[in-house]
C-alpha positions as CSV (number, residue, x, y, z in Angstrom):
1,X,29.8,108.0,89.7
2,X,27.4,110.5,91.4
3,X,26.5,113.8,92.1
4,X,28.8,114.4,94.7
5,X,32.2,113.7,92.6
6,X,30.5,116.8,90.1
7,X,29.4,119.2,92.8
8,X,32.5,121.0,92.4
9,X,34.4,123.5,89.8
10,X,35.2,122.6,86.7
11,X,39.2,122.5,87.1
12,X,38.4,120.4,89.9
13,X,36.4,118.0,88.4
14,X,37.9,118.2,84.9
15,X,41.2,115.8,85.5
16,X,39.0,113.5,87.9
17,X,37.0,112.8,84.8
18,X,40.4,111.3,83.2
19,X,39.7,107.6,82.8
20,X,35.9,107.8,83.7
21,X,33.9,106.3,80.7
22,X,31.3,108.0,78.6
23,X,28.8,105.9,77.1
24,X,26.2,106.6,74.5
25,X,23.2,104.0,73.3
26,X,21.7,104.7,70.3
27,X,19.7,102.1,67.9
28,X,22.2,102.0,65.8
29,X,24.4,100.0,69.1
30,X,26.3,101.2,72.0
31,X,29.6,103.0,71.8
32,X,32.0,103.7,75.1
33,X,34.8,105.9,75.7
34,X,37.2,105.8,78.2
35,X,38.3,109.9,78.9
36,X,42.0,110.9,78.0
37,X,41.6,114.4,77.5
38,X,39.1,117.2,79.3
39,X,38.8,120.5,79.6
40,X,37.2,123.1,82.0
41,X,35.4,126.0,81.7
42,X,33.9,127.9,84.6
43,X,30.7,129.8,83.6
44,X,30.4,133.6,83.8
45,X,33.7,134.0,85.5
46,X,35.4,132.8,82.4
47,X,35.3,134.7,78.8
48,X,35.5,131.4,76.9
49,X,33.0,130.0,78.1
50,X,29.3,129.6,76.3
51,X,28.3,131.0,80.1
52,X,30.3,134.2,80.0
53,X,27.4,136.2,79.2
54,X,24.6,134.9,81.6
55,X,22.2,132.2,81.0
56,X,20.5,131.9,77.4
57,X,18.5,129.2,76.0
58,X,21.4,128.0,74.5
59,X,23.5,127.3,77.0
60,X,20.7,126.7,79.9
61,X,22.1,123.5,81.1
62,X,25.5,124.5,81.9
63,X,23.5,126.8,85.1
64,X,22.8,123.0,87.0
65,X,22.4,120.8,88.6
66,X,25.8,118.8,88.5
67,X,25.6,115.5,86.4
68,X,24.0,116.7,83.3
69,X,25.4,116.9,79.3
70,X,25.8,120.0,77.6
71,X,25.6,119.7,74.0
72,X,26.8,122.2,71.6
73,X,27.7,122.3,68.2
74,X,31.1,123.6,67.0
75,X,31.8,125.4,63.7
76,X,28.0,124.4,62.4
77,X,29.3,120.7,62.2
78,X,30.1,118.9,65.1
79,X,28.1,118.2,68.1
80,X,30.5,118.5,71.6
81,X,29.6,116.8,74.4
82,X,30.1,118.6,78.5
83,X,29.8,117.5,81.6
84,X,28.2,119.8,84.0
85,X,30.0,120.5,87.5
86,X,29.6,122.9,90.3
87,X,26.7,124.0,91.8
88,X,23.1,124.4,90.9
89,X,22.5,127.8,89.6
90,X,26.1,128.6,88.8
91,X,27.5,127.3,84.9
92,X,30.1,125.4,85.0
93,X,31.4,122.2,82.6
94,X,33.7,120.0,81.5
95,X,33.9,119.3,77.7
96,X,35.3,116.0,77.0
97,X,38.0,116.4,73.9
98,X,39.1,113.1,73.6
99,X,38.6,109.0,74.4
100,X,40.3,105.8,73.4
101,X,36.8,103.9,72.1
102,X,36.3,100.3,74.6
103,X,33.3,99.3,73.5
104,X,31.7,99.6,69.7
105,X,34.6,100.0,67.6
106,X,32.9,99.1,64.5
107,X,29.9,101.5,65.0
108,X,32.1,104.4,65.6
109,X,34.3,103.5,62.6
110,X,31.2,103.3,60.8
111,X,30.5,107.0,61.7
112,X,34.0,108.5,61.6
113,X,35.5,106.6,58.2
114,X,36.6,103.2,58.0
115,X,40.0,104.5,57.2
116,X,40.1,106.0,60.6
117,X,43.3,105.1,62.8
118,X,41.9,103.4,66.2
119,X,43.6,106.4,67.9
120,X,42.2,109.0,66.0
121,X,38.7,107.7,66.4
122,X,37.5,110.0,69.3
123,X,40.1,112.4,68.8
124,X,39.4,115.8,69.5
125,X,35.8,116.9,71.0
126,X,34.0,116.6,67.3
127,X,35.3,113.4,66.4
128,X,34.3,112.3,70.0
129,X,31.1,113.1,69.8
130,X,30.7,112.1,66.3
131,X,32.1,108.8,67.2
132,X,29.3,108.5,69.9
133,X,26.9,109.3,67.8
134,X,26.0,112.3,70.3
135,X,23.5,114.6,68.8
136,X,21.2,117.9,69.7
137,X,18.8,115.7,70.6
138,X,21.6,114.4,73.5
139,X,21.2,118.1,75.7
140,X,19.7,117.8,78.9
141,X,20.7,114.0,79.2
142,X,21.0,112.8,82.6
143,X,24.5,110.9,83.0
144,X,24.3,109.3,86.2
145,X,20.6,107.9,86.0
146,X,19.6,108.3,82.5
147,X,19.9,105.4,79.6
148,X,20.8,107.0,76.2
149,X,24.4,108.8,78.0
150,X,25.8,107.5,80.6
151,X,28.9,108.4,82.9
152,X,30.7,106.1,84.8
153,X,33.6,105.4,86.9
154,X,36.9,103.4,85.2
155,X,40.2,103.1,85.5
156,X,41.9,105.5,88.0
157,X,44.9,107.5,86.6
158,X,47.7,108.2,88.7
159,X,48.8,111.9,89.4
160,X,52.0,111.1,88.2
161,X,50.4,110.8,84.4
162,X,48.3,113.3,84.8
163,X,49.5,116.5,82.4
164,X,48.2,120.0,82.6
165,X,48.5,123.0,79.9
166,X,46.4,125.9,78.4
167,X,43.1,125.2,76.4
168,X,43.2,124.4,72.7
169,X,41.3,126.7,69.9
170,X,40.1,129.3,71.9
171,X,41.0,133.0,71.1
172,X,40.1,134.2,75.0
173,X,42.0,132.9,78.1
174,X,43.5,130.5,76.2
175,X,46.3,130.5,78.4
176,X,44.4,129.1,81.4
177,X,45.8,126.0,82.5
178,X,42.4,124.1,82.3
179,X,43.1,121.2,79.6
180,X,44.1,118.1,81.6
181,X,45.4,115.1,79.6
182,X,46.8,112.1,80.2
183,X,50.7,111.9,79.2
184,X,51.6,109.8,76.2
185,X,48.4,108.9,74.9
186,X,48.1,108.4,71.3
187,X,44.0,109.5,71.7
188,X,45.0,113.3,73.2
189,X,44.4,115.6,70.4
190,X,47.7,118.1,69.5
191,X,47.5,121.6,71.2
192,X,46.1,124.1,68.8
193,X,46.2,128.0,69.3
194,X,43.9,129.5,67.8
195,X,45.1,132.0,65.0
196,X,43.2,135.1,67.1
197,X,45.2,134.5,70.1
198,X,48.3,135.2,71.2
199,X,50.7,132.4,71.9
200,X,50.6,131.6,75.8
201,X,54.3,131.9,77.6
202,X,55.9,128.8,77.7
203,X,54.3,126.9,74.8
């Protein structure tokens, strides 16, 4: 992985990311995800995104460069997890809703609920970064040289298995085709409209 393969939009970048692998060190162990679910958001151009409003303190990192994570935290009680894209001065991001756990099962059962289906264990972006162990402390962290979160190459998904549809839980542009998941994955969290939107045509 490199700078390079992020130095583009985030609808570009987001189903690239599909079978990449997030991992996250942390003295409690070392938990990995492989990505089965991602979704884009393009900065100022886009009203659902952090970015919409220019740059803040808050959501600084999303401006650039490509490569870092963007850590957020949704409904006061779970942390989400991004990967910035695009170019430097311009937000964009990928946040990463779901993973199937290949490395540190146990830890991130531990952290989720030991009566937490395999599936179900990075599930959806708060369980993911639950799971991880991905915390506040996690913004800013450099993915492609850092050590506590790293970002990494794995196994390719053919287009074919590839599936694209509107974004999930989010009362603007909802209906933007931006949530890339991969088809018939038991990880991929169900599509959720939010209750202040209005259903998108088709679904």
């Amino acid at each position: 992985m490199n700078t390079d393969f992020l130095a583009h939009p985030a609808e570009e970048v987001a189903p690239k990311l599909l079978g990449s692998v997030l991992t996250c060190k942390t003295p409690e162990g070392t938990v990995s995800i492989a990505i089965t679910e991602t979704e884009a958001y393009s900065g100022e151009a886009d009203p659902a995104s952090h970015a919409y409003r220019g740059r803040t303190p808050r959501n600084a990192v999303m401006f650039g460069p490509a490569g870092y994570l963007y850590v957020y935290r949704s409904h006061g009680l779970h942390w989400c997890a991004n990967v910035v894209t695009g170019t430097d001065g311009i937000a964009s991001g990928v946040l990463i809703r779901a993973g199937r756990v290949i490395e540190g099962q146990d830890l991130a059962r531990k952290r989720r609920g030991e009566r937490v289906e395999s599936p179900r264990l990075a599930r959806g972006p708060g369980n993911l970064g639950q799971a991880l162990g991905i915390t506040a402390e996690h913004n800013g962290a450099d993915l492609l040289t850092g050590t506590s979160v790293v970002l990494s190459e794995g196994e390719p998904i053919p287009a074919e298995l590839i599936r694209v549809g509107p974004r999930v839980g989010v009362s603007k542009a909802h209906d933007w085709q931006h949530r890339f998941y991969i088809d018939d994955d038991p990880t991929v969290s169900a599509y959720r409209l939010s209750p202040r939107a209005k259903p998108p045509t088709g679904v």
